[in-house]
C-alpha positions as a Markdown table, in Angstrom:
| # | Residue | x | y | z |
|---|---|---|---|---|
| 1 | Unk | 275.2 | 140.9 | 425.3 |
| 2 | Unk | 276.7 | 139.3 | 428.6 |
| 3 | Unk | 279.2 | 142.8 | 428.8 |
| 4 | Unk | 278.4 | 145.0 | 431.5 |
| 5 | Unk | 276.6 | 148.2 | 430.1 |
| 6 | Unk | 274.6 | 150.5 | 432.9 |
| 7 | Unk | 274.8 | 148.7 | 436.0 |
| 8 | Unk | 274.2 | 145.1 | 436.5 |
| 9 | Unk | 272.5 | 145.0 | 433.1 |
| 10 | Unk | 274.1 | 143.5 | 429.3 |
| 11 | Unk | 272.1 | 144.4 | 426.1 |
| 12 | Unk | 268.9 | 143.6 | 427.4 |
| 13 | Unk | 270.1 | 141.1 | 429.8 |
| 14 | Unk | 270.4 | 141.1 | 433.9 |
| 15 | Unk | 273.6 | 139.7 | 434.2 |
| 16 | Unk | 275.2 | 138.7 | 438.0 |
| 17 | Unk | 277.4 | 136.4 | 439.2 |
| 18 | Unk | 281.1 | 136.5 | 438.5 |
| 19 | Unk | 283.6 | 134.2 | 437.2 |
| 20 | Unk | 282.4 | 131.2 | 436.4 |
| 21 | Unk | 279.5 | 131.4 | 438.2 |
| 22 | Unk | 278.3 | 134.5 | 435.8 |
| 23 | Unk | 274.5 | 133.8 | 434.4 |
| 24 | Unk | 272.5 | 136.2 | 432.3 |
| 25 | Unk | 268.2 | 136.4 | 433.1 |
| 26 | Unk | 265.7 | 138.1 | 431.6 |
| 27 | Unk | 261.6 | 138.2 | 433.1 |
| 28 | Unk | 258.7 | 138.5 | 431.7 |
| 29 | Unk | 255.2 | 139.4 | 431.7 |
| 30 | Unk | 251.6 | 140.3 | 430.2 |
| 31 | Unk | 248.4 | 139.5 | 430.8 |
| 32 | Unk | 247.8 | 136.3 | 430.8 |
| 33 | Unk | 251.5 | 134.9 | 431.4 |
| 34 | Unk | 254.7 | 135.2 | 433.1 |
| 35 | Unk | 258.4 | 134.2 | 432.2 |
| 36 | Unk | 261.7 | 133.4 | 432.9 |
| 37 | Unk | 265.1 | 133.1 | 431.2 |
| 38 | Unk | 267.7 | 131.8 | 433.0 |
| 39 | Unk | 271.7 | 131.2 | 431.3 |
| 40 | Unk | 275.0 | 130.3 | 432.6 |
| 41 | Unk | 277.4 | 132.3 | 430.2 |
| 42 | Unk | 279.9 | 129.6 | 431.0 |
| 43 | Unk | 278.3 | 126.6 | 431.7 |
| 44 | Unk | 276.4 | 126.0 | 428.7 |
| 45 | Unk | 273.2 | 125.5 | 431.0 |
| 46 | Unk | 270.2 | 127.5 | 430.6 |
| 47 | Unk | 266.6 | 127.4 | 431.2 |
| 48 | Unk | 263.3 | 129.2 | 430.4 |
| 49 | Unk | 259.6 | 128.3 | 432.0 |
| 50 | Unk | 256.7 | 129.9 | 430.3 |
| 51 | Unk | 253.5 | 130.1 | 432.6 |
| 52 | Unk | 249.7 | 130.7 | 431.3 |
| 53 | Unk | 249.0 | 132.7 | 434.5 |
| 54 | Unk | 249.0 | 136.3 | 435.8 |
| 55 | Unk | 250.3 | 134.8 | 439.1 |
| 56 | Unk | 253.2 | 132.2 | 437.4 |
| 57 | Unk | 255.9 | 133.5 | 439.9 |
| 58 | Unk | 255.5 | 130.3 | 442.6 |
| 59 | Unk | 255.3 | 127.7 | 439.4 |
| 60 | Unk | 258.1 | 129.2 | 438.3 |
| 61 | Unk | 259.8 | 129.4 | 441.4 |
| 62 | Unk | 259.1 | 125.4 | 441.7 |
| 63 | Unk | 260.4 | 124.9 | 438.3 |
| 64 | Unk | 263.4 | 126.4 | 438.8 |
| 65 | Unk | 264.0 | 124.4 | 442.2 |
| 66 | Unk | 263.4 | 120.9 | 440.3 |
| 67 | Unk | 266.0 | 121.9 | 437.8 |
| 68 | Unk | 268.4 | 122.8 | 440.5 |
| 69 | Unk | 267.6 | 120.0 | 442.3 |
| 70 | Unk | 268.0 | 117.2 | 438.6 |
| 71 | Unk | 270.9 | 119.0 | 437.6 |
| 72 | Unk | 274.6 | 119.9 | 438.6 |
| 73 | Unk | 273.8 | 123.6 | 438.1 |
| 74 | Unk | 273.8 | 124.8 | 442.6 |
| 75 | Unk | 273.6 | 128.4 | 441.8 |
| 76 | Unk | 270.4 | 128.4 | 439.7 |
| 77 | Unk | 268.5 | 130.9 | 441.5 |
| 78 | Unk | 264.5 | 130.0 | 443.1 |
| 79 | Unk | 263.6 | 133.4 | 443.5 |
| 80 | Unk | 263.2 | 136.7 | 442.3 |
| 81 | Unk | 265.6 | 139.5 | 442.8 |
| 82 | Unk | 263.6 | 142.5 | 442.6 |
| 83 | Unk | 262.3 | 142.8 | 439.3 |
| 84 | Unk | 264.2 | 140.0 | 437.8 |
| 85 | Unk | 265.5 | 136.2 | 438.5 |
């Protein structure tokens, strides 16, 4: 799943990052919610935040940074990347 396919993209996975530093994301949306999946392949850390808005993206955004922030895991990203985390 973390194996480069087409891209910058695993089996249904947004992979970036190399090394050690490699994560895997996935987004999410619908009416009503958005979400984010966040994983270091190698640093057995990972995160999801589930919001019950159409307009989740800042929540998650401030999530994400309180994680960072808590945690020893520096290249969690804050922000969106295009279409994905």
């Amino acid at each position: 799943m973390v194996t480069p396919q087409v891209d910058d993209w695993g089996l249904g996975l947004r992979l970036s990052g190399d090394g050690m530093h490699q994560r895997f994301s996935h987004g999410g949306y619908n009416y009503g919610y958005q979400c984010v999946l966040i994983g270091a392949v190698w640093g057995r850390q990972a995160v999801a935040v589930m919001t019950g808005s159409d307009r989740g993206d800042p929540v998650i955004g401030s999530l994400l940074a309180v994680v960072r922030e808590g945690t020893s895991w520096r290249d969690l990203p804050i922000s969106q990347d295009g279409q994905t985390w």
